[in-house]
Structures are given as C-alpha cells and as structure tokens.
C-alpha positions as CSV (number, residue, x, y, z in Angstrom):
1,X,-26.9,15.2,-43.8
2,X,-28.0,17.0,-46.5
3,X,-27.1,16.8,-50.6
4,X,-23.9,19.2,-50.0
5,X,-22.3,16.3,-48.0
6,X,-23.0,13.3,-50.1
7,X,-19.0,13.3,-51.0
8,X,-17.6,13.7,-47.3
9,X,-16.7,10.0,-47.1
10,X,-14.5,10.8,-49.5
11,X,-12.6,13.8,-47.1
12,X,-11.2,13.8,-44.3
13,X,-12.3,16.3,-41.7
14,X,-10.2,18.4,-39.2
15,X,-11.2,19.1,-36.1
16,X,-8.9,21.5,-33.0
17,X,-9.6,23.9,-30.7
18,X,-11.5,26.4,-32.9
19,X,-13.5,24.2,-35.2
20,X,-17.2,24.6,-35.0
21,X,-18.8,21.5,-33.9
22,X,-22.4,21.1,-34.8
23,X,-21.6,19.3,-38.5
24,X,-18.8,17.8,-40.1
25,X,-19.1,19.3,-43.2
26,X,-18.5,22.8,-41.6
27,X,-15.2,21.7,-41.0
28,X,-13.6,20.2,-44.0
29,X,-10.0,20.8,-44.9
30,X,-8.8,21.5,-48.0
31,X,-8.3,19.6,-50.7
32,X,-4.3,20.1,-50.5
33,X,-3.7,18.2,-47.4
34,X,-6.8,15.9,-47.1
35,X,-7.8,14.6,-50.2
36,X,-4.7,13.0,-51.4
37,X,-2.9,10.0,-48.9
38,X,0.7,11.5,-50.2
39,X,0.3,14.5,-48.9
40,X,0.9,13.8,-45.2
41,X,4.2,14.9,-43.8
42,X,4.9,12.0,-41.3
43,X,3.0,8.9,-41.3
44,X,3.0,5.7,-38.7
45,X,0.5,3.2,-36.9
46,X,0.4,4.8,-33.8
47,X,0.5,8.7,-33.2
48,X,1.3,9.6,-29.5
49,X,1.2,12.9,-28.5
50,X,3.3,14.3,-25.4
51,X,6.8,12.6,-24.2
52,X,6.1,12.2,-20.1
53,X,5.8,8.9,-18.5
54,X,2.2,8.0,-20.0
55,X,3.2,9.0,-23.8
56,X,6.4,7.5,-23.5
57,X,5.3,4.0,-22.5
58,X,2.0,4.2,-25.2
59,X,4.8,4.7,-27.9
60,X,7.1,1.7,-25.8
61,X,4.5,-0.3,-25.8
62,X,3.2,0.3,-29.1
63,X,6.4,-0.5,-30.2
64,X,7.0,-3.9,-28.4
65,X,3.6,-4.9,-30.0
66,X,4.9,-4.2,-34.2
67,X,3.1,-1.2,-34.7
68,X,5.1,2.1,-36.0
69,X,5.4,5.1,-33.5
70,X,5.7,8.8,-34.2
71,X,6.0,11.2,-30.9
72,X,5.0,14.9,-30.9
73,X,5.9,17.0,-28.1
74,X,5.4,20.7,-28.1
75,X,8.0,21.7,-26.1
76,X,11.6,21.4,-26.5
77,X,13.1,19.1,-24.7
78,X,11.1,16.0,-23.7
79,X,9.8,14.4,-20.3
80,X,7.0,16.7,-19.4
81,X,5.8,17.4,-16.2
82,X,7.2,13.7,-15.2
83,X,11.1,15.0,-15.7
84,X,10.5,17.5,-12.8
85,X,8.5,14.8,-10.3
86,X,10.0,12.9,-7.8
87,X,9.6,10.0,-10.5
88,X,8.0,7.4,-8.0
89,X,5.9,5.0,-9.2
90,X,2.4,3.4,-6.8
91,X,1.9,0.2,-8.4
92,X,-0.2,-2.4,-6.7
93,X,0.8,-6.0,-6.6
94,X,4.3,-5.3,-7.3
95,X,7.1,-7.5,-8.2
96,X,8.8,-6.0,-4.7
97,X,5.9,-6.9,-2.7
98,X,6.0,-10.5,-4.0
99,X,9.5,-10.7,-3.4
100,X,8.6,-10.2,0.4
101,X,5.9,-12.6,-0.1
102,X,2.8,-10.2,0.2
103,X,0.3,-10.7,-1.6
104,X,-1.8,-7.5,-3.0
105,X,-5.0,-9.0,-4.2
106,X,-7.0,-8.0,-6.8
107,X,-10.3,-7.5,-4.8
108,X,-9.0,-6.2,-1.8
109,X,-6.9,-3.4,-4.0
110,X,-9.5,-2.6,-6.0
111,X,-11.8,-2.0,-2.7
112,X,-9.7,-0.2,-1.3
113,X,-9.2,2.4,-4.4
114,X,-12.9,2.4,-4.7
115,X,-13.5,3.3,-1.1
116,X,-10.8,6.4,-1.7
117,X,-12.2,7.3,-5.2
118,X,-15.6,7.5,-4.5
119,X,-16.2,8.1,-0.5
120,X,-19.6,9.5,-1.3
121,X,-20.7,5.9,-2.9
122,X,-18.9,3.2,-1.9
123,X,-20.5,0.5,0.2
124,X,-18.5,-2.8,-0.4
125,X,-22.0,-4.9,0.1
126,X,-23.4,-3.2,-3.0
127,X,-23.4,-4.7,-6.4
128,X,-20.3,-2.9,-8.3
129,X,-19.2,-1.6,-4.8
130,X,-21.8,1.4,-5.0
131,X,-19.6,3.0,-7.2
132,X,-21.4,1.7,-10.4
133,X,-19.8,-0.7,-13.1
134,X,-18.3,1.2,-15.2
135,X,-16.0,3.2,-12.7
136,X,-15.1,-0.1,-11.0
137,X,-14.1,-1.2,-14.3
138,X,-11.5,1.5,-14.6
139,X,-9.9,0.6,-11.3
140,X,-10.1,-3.0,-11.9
141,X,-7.8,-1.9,-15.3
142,X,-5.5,-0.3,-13.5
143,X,-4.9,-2.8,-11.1
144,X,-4.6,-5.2,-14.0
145,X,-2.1,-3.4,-16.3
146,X,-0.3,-1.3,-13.4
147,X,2.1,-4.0,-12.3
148,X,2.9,-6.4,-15.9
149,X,3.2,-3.3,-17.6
150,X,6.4,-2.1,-14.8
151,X,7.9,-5.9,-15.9
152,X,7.2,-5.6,-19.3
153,X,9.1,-2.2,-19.7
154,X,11.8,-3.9,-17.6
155,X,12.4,-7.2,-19.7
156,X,12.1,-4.3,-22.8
157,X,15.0,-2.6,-21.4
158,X,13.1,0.6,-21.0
159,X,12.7,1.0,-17.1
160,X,15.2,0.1,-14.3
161,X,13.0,0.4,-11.0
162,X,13.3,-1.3,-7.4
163,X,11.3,0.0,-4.2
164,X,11.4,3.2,-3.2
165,X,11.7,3.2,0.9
166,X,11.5,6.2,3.1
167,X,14.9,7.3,3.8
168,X,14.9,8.3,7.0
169,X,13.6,5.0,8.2
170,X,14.5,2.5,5.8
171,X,10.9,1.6,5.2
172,X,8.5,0.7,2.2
173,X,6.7,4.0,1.4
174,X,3.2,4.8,3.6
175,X,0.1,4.8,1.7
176,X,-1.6,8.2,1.3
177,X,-5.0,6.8,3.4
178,X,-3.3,4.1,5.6
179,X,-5.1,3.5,8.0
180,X,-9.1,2.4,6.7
181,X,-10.0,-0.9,6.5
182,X,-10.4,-1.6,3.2
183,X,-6.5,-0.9,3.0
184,X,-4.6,-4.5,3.3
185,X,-1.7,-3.4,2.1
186,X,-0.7,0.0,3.5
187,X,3.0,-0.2,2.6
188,X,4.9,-0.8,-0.6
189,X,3.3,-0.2,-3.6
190,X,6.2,2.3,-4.3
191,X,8.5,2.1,-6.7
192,X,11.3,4.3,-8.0
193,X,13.9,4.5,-11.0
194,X,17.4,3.8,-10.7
195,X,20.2,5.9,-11.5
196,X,22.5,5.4,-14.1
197,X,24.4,3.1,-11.3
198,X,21.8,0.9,-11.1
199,X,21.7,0.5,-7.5
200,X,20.9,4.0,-6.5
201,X,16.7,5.0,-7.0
202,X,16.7,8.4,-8.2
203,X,14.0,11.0,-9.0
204,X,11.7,12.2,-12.5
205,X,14.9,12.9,-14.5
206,X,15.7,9.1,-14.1
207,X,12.8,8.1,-14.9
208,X,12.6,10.2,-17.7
209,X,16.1,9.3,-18.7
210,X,15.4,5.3,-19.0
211,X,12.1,6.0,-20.9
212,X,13.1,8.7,-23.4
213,X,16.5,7.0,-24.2
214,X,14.5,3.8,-24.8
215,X,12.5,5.5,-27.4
216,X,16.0,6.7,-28.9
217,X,17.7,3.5,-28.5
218,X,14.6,1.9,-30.6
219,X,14.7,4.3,-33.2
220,X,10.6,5.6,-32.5
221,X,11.1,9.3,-33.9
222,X,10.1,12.1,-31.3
223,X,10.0,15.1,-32.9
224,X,10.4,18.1,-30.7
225,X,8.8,21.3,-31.2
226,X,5.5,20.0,-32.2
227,X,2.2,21.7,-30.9
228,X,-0.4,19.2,-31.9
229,X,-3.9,21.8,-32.4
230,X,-5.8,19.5,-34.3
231,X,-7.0,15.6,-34.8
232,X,-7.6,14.9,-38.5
233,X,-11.4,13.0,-38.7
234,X,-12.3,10.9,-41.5
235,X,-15.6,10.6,-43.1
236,X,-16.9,7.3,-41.0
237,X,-16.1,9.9,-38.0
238,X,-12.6,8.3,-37.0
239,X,-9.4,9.6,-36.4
240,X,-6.8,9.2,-39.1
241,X,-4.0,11.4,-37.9
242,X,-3.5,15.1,-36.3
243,X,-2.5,19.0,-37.2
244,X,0.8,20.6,-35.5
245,X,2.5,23.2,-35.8
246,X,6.4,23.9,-35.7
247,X,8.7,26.4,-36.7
248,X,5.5,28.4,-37.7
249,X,4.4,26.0,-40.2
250,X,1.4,23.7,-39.8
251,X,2.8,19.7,-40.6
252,X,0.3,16.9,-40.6
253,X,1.0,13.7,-39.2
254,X,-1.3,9.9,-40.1
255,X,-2.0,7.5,-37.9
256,X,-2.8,4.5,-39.5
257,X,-4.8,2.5,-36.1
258,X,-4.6,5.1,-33.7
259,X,-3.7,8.7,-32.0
260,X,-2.9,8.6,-28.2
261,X,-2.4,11.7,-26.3
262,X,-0.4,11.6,-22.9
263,X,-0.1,15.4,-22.3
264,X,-1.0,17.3,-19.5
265,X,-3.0,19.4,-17.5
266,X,-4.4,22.8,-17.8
267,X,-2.6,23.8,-14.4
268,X,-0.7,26.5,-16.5
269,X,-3.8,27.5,-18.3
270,X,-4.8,30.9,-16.2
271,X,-8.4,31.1,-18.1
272,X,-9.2,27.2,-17.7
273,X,-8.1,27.8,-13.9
274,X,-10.4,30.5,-13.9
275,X,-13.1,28.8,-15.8
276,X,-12.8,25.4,-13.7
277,X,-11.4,25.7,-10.3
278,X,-13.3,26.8,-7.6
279,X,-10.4,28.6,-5.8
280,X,-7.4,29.7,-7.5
281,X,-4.5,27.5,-8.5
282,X,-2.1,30.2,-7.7
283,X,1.1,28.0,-8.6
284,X,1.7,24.6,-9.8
285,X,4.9,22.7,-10.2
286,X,3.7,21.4,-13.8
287,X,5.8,21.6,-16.4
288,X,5.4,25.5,-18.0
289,X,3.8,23.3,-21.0
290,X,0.7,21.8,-19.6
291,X,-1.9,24.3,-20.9
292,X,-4.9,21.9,-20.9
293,X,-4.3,21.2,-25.0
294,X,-6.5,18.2,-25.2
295,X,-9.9,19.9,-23.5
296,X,-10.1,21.6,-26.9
297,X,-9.1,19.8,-29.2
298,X,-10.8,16.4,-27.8
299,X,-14.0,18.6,-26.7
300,X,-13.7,19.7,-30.8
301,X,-14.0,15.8,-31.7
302,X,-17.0,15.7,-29.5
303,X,-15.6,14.3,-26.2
304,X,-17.4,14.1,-23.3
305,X,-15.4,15.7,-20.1
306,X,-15.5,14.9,-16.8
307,X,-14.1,16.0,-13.6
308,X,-13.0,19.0,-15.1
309,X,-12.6,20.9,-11.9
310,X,-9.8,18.3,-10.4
311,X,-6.2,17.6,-9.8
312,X,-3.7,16.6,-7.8
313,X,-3.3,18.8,-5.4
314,X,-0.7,20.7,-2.9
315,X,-0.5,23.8,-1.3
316,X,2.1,26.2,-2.3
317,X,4.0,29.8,-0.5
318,X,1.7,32.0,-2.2
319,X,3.7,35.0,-2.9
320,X,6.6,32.8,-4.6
321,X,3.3,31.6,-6.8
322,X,2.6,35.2,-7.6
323,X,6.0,36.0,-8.8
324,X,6.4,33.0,-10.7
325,X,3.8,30.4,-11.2
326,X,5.8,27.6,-12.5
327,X,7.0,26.4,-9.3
328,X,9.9,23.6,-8.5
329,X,7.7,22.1,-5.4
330,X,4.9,22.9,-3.1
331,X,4.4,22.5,0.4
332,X,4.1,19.2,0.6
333,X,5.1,18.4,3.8
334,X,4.8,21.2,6.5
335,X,8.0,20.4,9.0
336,X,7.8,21.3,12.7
337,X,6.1,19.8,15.2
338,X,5.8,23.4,17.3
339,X,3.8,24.5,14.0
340,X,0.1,25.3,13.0
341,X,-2.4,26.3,10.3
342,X,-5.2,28.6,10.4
343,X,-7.7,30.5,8.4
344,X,-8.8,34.1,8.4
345,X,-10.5,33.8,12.1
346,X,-7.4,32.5,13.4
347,X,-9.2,29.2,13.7
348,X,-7.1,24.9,12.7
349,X,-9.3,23.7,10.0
350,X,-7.2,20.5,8.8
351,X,-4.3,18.0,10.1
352,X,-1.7,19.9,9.0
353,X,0.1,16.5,8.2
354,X,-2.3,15.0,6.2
355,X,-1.1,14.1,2.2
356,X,-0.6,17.3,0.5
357,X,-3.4,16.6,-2.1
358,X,-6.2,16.0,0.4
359,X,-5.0,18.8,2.7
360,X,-4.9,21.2,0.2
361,X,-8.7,20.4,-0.7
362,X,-9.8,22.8,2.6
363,X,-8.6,25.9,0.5
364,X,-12.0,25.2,-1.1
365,X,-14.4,24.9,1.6
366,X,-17.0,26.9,1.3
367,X,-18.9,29.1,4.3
368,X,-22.7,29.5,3.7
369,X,-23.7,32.0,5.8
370,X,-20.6,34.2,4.8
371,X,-21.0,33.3,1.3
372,X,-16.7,33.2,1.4
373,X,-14.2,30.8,1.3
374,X,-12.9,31.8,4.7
375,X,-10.0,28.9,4.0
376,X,-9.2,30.1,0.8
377,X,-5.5,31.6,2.0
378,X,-3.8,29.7,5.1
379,X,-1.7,31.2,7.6
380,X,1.2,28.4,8.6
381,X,2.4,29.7,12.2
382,X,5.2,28.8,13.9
383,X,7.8,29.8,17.0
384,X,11.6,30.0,17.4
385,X,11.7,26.2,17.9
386,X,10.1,25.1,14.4
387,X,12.3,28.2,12.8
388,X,16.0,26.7,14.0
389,X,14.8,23.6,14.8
390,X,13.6,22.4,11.5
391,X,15.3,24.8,9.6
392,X,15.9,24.1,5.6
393,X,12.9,21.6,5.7
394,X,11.0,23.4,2.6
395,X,9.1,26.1,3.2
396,X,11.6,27.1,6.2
397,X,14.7,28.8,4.7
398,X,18.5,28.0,6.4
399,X,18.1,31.3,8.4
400,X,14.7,31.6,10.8
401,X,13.9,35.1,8.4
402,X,16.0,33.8,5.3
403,X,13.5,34.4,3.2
404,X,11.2,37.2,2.0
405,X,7.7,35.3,2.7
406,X,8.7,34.2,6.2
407,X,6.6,37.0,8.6
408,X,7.3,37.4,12.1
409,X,7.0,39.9,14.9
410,X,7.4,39.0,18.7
411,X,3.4,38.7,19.6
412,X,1.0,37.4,18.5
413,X,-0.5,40.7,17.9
414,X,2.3,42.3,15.8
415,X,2.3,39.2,13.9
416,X,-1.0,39.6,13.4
417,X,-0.7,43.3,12.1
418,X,2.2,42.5,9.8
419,X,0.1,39.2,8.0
420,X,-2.6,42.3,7.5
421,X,-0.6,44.7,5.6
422,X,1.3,42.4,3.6
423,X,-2.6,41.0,2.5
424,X,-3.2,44.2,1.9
425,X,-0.3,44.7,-0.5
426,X,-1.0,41.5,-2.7
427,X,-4.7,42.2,-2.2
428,X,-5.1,43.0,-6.0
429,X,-3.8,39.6,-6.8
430,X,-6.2,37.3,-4.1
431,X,-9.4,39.6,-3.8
432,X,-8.5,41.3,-1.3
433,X,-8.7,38.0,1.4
434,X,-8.2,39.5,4.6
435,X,-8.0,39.0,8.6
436,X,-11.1,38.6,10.3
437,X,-11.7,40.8,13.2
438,X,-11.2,38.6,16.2
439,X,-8.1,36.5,14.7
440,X,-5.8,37.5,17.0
441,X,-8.2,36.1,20.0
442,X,-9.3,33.2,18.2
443,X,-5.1,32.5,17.1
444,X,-4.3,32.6,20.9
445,X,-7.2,30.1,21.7
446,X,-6.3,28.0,19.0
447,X,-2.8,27.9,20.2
448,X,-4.0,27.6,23.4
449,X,-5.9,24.0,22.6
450,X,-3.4,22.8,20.1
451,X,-1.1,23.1,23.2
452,X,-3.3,21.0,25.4
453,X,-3.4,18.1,22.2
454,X,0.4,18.5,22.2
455,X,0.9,17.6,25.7
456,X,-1.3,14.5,25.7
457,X,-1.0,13.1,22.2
458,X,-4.0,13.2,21.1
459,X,-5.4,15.9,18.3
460,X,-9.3,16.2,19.6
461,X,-10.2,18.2,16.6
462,X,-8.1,16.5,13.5
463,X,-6.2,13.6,14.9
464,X,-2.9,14.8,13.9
465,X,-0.5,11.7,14.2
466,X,-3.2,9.4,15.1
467,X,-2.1,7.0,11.5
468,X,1.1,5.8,10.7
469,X,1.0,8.2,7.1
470,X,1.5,11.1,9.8
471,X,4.4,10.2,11.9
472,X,6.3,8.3,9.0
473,X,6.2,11.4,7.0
474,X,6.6,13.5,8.6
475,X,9.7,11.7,10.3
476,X,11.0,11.2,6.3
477,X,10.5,15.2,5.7
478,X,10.5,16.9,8.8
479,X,13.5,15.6,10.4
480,X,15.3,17.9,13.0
481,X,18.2,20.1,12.2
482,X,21.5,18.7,12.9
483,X,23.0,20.4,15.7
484,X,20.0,22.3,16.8
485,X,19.9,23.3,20.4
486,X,16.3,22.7,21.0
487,X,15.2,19.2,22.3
488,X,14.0,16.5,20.6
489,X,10.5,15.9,20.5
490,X,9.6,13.8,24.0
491,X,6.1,14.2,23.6
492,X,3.1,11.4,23.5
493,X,2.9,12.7,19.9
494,X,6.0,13.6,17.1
495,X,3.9,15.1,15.2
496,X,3.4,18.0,17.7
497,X,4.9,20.1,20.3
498,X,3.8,23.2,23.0
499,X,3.8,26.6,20.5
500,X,5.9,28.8,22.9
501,X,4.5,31.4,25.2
502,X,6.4,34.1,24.1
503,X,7.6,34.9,20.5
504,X,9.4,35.4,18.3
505,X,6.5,34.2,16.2
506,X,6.3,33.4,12.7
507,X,4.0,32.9,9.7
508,X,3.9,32.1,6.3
509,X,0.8,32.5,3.6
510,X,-0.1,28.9,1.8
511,X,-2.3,29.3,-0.6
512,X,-4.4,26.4,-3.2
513,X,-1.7,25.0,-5.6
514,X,-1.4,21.7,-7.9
515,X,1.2,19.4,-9.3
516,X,-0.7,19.6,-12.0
517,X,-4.6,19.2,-12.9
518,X,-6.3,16.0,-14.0
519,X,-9.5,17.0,-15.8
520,X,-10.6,16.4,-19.4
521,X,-12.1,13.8,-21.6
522,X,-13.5,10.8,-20.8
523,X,-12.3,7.4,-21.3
524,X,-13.5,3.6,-20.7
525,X,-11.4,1.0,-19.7
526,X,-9.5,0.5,-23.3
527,X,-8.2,4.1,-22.6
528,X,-10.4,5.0,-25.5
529,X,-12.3,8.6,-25.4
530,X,-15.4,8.8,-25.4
531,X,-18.2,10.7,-26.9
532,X,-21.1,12.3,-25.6
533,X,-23.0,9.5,-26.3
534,X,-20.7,7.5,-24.0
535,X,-19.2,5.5,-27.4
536,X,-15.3,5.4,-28.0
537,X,-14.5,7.7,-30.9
538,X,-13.0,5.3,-32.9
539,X,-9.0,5.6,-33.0
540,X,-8.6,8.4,-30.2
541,X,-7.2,7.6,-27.0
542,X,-5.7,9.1,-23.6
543,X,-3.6,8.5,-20.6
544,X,-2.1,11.0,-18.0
545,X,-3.2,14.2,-16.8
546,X,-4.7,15.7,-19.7
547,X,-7.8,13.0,-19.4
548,X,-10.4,12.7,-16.2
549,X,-8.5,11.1,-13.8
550,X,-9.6,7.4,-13.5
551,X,-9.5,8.0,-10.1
552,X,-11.2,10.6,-9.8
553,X,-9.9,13.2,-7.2
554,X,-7.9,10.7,-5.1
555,X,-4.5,10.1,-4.2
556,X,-3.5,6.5,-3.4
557,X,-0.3,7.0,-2.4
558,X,3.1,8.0,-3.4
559,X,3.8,7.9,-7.2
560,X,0.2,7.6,-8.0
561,X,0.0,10.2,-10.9
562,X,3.0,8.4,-13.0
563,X,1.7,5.0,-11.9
564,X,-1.4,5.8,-13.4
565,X,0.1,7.5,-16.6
566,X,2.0,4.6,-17.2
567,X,-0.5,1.9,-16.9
568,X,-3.2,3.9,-18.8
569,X,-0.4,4.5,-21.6
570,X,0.2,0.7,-22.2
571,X,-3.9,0.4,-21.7
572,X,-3.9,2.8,-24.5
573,X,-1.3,1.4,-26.8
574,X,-2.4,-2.1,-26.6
575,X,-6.0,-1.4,-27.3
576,X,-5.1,0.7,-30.2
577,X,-2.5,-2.1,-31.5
578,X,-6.4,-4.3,-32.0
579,X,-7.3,-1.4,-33.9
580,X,-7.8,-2.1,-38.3
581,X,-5.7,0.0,-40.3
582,X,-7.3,2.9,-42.4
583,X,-6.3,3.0,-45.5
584,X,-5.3,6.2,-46.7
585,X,-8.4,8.5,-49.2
C-alpha cells in the first residue's frame, strides 16, 4: 500500500454491499464510529446474524461453549424461512436409528452423499471418492457434527425431537434417492420437533418455538428489526463486528472472536433470480425476507461464491406465483395416480413422482436445436378420477374446478385451446411460452403410452414407482379421498392408473419454483468463508441457505436443508469459539 495508508492498522474498515473493493483504504469509516472501542452500540464474542434454525443453534451453541451472543434479524418476528418449513430434521446416524440398533456408518453415509452431490465425479475407487478432498471434507463434517449437535441441543434444553414417520404408513421417512447402492440406510434419518406436549412431532413453528425460546430462556439478546448491510474489517483484514440498520438509524454491533451469518437465500431477490437462475424462480415458499443479503456483503469482504445458480427446489402453480410470490407451499407432491406432466409438445419428460427438488430441475433443460427451454412451463393433466378422487391433495382444490388455475374442457382438444389462451394472457409475464403445434397429437400419444405403463406396472420411459421413495410418498401425500366413488387403485403399479378415454379433462400450469435458494459464499469445513484466494477470512463465518450449499445441488432426503443449517451453525460457532479475541482500537 502506499504512504496514505501507513495508519490503517490503526482503523477499522467497513465493508457492505456498495463498498468498492479493489483497496481497503477506499473504504474507511469515519473516525466517529471506528476509531474509538466505546463507540460501538452493542458489543459480544459472537455476532450471529439471522434467527432460523442455523443462526439459532450458532448463537446456542456459542453459548453452551462461554462465549457472549448478540442476534440480528431483519425482520420482525424471528424463525426465518425455518418457522414456515415442515421443520424436519435428515440427520445421519441418529440417536433413533441407534435405538433400533442400525448402524449409519461414517463411510458408507458419506459415500452415499458424495455419490448424490457430485454424480458427475464420484467413483468410490478413486482417491477422495472422485469428488476431490476438500468437498469430501465438507460431507465428512456434516456427518460428524449433524447427529452430536441434535443431542447436544437436547441435553441443553433447546430441542425436543424424536422420529418423524410417514403418517400414512407408520414408517421411518424414505430417503430422497433410495434406491442406489451406495444408500445403506434408506430410511430414518428423519427427525422432527415435538409439540408443546411432548409426544406429538409437529412442524417449523415447533421447531422454531424450542429454539427461539431457548435463546430467550438463556438470556442471548435477539434484537429484531435489524438489517445487517455491512461487516466492520480491521486493519489485519479481520472481521471485528457489523453495520445494521433499524428504525432508520445505522447501529454498529462488535464481535469480539467472530460474526456468523445464518440468513437466507436470494429466492425473493427478483434481480439475483434474474442474474443467476437459468429459468425463472417464479414463486418460492421462503420467508418474504430472504433477499440474498450476504452475496453482497460477503462478496464486499472479498468472498469467493460458488454455486450461485442453486437451490432447493420445487415446482409451484404458476399463476398463484404471479399473483403473489411468497408462497405457503409448492407442489411437492403431485397426487393422482390417473395424472400426467408434459411440456409444450404434449410430450412426459420426468417421473412425475420423483422428490420435488430433482423433478423440478427439468424446468431447466435446455433444447439445442430450438435454442428454447421447451420444459420451461409444465402442463399437469389429469381426468375426472384424479379431480374427485384425490381431491384436496394440494394442488387439487375440494371441488374438481374449485379453483381458478384448475383448466378443463371435455377433450383433449378444447383443453388444449383453453391452456393456449390463458398462456396467451399471462404471456407478458413468462415470454410468451406457448403450445407447440402438434401438442394435441403428441398429448393423445402420450396418454396413449402412459396408459399402456399403467396397465402393466412398469414406466418404460421414467420408471414411475419402480423405488420405494415413489409409492411411499406418494401413499403419505396422495392418499384417496374418503368416500370417493371411484376404485381404488388395483393396478401392478399405485403410482399410476389408465387416463380415461373421454373427458372431462383437466390441467394445471407448474412452473420452476424454490423453497428457497442455496448459493453464495464459500466456506471450508470450520464453516469459515473463504476468500478468493481460497483462505478463511479470519472471523467470518456461515451456515444455512445464504452460503453455497455444502451439498451442492442435492437433496438427501427429508429435512435436509434444516439438518444442514443446524449442523453447519454449531460447525460455525464452535470454530469461532477457538477464535482469539480482538481487542478493541
């Protein structure tokens, strides 16, 4: 640096969304706030930012070890995105499994996370897997700190869990890829919170209410309200504290060994959706909060990002998206069994049944020799028997027209023309994505060989029901309406059924939605971030969905986001409880 900077030891630096980047000294604060210790508003060890699962048990945790906790949250009420989740919890190696004396080892989990994470790679004769070290380092993590860290919160008094089964069959939850090989446990890693009886598991409120009134209950301050827009940088280049703003008023906040963000995504971010996903995120059922915060103000500190372009995944009833797109739940789980999806040429490109987050990857497919995204809306179709038969299994309303999405006519071909002038009306809003020419005679063929796999079992083109995730979900979420005059489903296959020959006929639009993204800064195994130099910047860490995803784009199983958020938050807080103390310039 040149003579000009001699004295920036001496200062501390701030650096947030707008700061330029190329030199510290362009981005000093003012001597009011950042030359004198005494004049920070709020002061602690550890600074966590965000109050969802991952925060929450970084400032637990943090806690448990000695170190001081402040909380900022932005919004105002706490819980984050993980308040409005089902509030399941995929933890390998749990104490449930043990209890039933079934052993999730190490290397056999870890395989088996390496061969979803990283399909492209892995090859388990390979030194580090194929993957390369350092990923399998972050799995190996998780699967270390995933299951001590449920305990641990349990013998705190923070967390009341037990196993979350499948209701409707009084099972341990399915994994989300069952049926590979590398998979020796394909059952039971869920867990879920209790209610306030403590018998009954419950949903993300209860999770949410065990972990936030912990942090009450152990006096750690959360102070609502508070936008953090800024991490506070030293001279030696580490991070002493942040900026936030409240009430219209900018308050700064020290951290004397660390700050840990546990935010979230970007999913309600329409110009980082734009900049970053491929296809639209039209809706997401993230909490209206999760704005992507952290890209900025940890790409400011110099963070290195990755996987900016993921998240976890669902697809969503498009035109509820484009009235609203803060959305209480996607289409996770398409009922029927007399039930289809195609794309604009009338054409089945994906087993309809498959997890929500991997399904929902087709809406990005790409066609060469079109140069389109022919996938980019999906058409779910349907007949009378889907529409009574499974009716109030989300997306069908109570009533087979009950709602204003549902289309129907009584062909195929009026079907067809009605799908085509509602596209029209909301073409504005989806560039104009239309029908192809020759969907209503490729839809009739399609419905015509989905109707041959429905008679004998056996999906030639996606193997619909083939794996046990399939037919135990769907039986957990597409369970026939009580009282329903149509048959139950005799077929080779539950998963599918004959589409009727004649109509009524139905269809719904699905388009490319998200529980929430999961790009942003990078971290190593410590939950540190890291620079573009691939170093940690010293006393800055992350957990949860506003970091890239130490899994990259997969999803284990159920509960996998909050079971990551949680181990990566006590990953965080206990690295950061190694951390020295700064003293204050």
């Amino acid at each position: 640096m040149g003579d000009e900077n001699k004295n920036l030891t001496r200062r501390q630096v701030i650096v947030g969304a707008g700061a330029a980047t190329m030199s510290l000294g362009a981005v000093t604060l003012g001597a009011s706030k950042a030359e004198a210790a005494g004049k920070w508003d709020h002061e602690s060890d550890i600074v966590v930012v965000g109050s969802g699962a991952g925060a929450s048990t970084a400032a637990l945790i943090a806690h448990d070890n000695g170190d001081s906790v402040t909380v900022l949250e932005k919004a105002p009420i706490p819980g984050g995105t993980s308040a409005k989740s089902a509030g399941v919890l995929w933890v390998p190696n749990n104490f449930a499994l043990r209890s039933r004396g079934i052993e999730d080892k190490k290397e056999d989990c870890v395989r088996f996370m390496a061969r979803y994470s990283y399909p492209e790679k892995f090859n388990a004769a390979q030194p580090h897997l194929g993957i390369g070290q350092k990923a399998l380092s972050m799995l190996e993590a998780f699967y270390d700190n995933a299951s001590p860290t449920i305990e641990r919160l349990q013998k705190m008094g923070a967390l009341e869990v037990a196993e979350w089964r499948m209701f409707a069959l009084d099972r341990p939850a399915t994994d989300y890829l069952d049926h590979v090989l590398e998979n020796k446990v394909p059952a039971g890693r869920t867990l879920g919170p209790l209610k306030a009886d403590g018998k009954t598991v419950g949903a993300g409120v209860d999770l949410m209410i065990h972990l936030n009134g912990a942090l009450k209950k152990k006096a750690i301050p959360l102070l609502l309200g508070h936008r953090v827009t800024k991490v506070v940088i030293n001279g030696t280049g580490r991070v002493v504290g942040v900026e936030a703003e409240v009430g219209g008023k900018t308050v700064t906040v020290r951290a004397r060994k660390a700050v840990i963000f546990g935010t979230g995504g970007y999913a309600h971010n329409p110009e980082l959706v734009a900049l970053y996903q491929r296809v639209p995120i039209y809706g997401a059922c993230a909490h209206p909060w999760s704005t992507g915060d952290f890209i900025n103000i940890g790409g400011a500190a110099g963070a290195r990002m990755g996987y900016l372009a993921g998240a976890w995944r669902t697809q969503i009833i498009l035109e509820e998206a484009l009235q609203n797109p803060n959305l209480a739940a996607g289409v996770f789980f398409p009922p029927g069994d007399s039930m289809l999806q195609v794309n604009r040429y009338g054409r089945r490109v994906v087993d309809e049944k498959r997890n929500y987050n991997d399904r929902t990857e087709v809406h990005a497919q790409f066609n060469p020799t079109e140069a389109e995204y022919p996938n980019h809306l999906m058409f779910m179709v349907y007949d009378q028997r889907t529409a009574e038969g499974f009716a109030g299994a989300y997306p069908l309303p109570e009533k087979a027209t009950g709602a204003p999405y549902v289309i129907s006519a009584d062909t195929i071909e009026g079907l067809a023309t009605k799908l085509g002038e509602r596209l029209k009306e909301i073409g504005p809003k989806t560039g104009g994505f239309s029908l192809a020419g020759d969907f209503v005679a490729n839809l009739k063929a399609t419905i015509a060989r989905y109707n041959g796999f429905a008679k004998t079992g056996k999906d030639e083109d996606f193997c619909r029901g083939k794996h046990a995730y399939d037919t135990e979900w769907h039986a957990v979420f597409s369970p026939m309406h009580p009282g329903s005059k149509f048959p139950k489903n005799a077929a080779p296959n539950p998963t599918m059924y004959p589409v009727a020959s004649k109509g009524p006929y139905y269809a719904i639009i699905l388009g490319s939605g998200a529980l929430d993204t999961n790009g942003g800064p990078m971290i190593d195994a410590k939950g540190r971030v890291l620079n573009t130099k691939d170093q940690p910047i010293q006393g800055l860490y992350g957990a949860g969905n506003c970091i890239a995803s130490p899994s990259r784009y997969a999803y284990w199983g159920a509960g996998h986001t909050l079971g990551n958020a949680i181990a990566w938050g006590a990953i965080a807080a206990n690295a950061a409880h190694g951390e020295a103390p700064v003293e204050a310039e």
